[in-house]
KESE-747000 format. One record per residue (C-alpha): residue number from 1; residue in one letter; x, y, z negated. Coordinates in Angstrom, 3 decimals, decimal comma. Last residue first. Layout:
BEGIN
{mardren->NUM; lumvex->A; x->X; y->Y; z->Z}
...
This chain:
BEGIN
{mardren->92; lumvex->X; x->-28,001; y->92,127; z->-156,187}
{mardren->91; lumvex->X; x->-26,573; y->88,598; z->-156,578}
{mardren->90; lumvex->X; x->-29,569; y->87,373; z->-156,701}
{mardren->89; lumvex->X; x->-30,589; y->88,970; z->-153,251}
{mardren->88; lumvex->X; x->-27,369; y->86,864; z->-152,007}
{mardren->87; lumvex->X; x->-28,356; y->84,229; z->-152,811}
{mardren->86; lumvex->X; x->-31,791; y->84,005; z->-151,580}
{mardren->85; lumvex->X; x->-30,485; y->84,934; z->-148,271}
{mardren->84; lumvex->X; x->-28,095; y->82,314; z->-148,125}
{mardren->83; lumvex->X; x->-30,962; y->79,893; z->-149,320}
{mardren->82; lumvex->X; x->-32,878; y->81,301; z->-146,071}
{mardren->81; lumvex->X; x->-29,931; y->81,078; z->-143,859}
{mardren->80; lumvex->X; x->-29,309; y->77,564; z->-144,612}
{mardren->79; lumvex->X; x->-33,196; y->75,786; z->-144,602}
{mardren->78; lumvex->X; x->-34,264; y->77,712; z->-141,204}
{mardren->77; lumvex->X; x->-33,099; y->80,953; z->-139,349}
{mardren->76; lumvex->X; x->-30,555; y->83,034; z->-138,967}
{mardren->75; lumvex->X; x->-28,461; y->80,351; z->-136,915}
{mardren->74; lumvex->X; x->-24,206; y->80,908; z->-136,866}
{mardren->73; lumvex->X; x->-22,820; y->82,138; z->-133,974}
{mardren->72; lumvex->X; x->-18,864; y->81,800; z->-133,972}
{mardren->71; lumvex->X; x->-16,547; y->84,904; z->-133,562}
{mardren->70; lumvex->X; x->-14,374; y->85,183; z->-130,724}
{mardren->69; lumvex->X; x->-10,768; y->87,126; z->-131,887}
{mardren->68; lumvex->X; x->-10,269; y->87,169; z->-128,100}
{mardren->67; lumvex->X; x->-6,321; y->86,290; z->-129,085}
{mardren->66; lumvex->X; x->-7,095; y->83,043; z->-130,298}
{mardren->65; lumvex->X; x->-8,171; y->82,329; z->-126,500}
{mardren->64; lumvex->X; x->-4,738; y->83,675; z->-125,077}
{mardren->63; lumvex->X; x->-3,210; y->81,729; z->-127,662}
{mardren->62; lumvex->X; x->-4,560; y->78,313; z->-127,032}
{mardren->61; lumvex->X; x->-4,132; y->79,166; z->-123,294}
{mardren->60; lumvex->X; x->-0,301; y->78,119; z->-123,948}
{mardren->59; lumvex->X; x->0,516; y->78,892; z->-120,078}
{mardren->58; lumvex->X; x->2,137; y->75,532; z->-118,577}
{mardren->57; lumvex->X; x->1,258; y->75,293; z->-115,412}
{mardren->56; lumvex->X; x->-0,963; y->72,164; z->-116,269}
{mardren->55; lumvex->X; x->-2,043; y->73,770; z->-119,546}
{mardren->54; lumvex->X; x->-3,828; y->76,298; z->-117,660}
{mardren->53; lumvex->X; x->-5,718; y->73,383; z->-115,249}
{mardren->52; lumvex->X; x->-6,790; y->71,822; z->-118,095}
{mardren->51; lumvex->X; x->-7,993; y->74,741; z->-120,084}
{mardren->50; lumvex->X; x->-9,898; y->76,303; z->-117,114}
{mardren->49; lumvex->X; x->-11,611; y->72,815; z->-116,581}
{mardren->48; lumvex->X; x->-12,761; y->72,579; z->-120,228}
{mardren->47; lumvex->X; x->-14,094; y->76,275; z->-120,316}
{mardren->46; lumvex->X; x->-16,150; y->75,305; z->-117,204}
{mardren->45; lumvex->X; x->-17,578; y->72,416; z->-118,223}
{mardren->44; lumvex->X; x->-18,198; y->74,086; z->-121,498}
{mardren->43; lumvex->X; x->-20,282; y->77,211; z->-119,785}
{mardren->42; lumvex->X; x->-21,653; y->74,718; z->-117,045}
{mardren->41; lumvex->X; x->-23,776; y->72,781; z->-120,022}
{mardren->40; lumvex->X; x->-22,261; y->68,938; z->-120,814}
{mardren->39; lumvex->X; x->-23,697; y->65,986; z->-119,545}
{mardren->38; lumvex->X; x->-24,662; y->62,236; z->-120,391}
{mardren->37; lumvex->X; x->-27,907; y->63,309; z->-122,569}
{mardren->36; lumvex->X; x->-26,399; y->61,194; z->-125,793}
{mardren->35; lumvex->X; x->-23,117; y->62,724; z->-125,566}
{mardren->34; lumvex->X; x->-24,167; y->66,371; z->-125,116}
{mardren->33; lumvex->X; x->-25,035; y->66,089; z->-128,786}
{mardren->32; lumvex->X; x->-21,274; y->66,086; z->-129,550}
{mardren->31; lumvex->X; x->-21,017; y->69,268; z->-127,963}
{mardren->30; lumvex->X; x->-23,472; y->70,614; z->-130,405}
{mardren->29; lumvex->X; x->-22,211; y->68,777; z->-133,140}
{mardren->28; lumvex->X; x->-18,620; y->70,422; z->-132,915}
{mardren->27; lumvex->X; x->-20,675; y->73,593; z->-132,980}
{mardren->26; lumvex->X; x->-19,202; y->76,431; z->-130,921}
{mardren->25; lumvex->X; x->-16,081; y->78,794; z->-131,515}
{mardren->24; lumvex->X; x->-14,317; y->78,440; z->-128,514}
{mardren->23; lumvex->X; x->-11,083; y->77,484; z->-130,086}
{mardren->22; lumvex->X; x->-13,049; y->75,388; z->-132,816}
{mardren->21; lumvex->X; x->-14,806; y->73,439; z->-130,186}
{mardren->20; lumvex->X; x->-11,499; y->72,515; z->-128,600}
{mardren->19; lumvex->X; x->-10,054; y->71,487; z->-131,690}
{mardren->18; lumvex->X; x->-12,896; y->69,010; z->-132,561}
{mardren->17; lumvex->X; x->-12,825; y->67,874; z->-128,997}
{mardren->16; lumvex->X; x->-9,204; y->66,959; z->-128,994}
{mardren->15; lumvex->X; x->-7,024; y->69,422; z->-126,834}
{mardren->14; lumvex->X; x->-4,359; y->68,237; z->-124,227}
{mardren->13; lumvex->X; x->-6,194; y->70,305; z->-121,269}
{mardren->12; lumvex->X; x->-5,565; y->67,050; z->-119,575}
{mardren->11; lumvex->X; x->-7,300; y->64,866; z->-122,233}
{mardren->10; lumvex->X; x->-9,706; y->67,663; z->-122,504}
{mardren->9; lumvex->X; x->-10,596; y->67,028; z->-118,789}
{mardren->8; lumvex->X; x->-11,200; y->63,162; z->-119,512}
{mardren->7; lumvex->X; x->-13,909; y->64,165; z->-121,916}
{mardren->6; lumvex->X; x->-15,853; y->66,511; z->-119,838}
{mardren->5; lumvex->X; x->-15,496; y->63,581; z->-117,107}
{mardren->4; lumvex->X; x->-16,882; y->61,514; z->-119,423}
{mardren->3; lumvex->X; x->-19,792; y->63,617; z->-120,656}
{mardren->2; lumvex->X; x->-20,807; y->63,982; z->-116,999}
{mardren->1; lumvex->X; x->-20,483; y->67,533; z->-115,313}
């Protein structure tokens, strides 16, 4: 699915990006990097598509979602994690 067409489904899923990356608890800059190749993965298209066409028969799928208590992936590697990890062996 093109970027635009990702875009135009969140429009009818009446979501902004930020919110809808928040919902499914992935990186705002990860779908933003989807910009600059044109396309979005099948896992968001699809997500995007299921929202539009829930909010079109009106089922608040903002709630459903919430209610999966999803929790976001963070990396456990590089720069972050390691000063995390540094912290938290101080505070030990």
């Amino acid at each position: 699915m093109t970027f635009v067409d990702f875009k135009k489904l969140l429009l009818d899923a009446e979501i902004s990006l930020p919110k809808f990356a928040q919902l499914i608890k992935v990186s705002e800059k990860n779908i933003q990097a989807c910009k600059k190749k044109g396309e979005v993965p099948n896992s968001i298209a699809v997500n995007a598509k299921c929202f539009a066409l829930l909010n079109s028969m009106g089922i608040n799928y903002t709630d459903e979602i919430n209610s999966l208590e999803l929790i976001k992936k963070s990396k456990k590697s590089g720069f972050a994690s390691k000063s995390n990890e540094k912290k938290s062996n101080d505070d030990n």
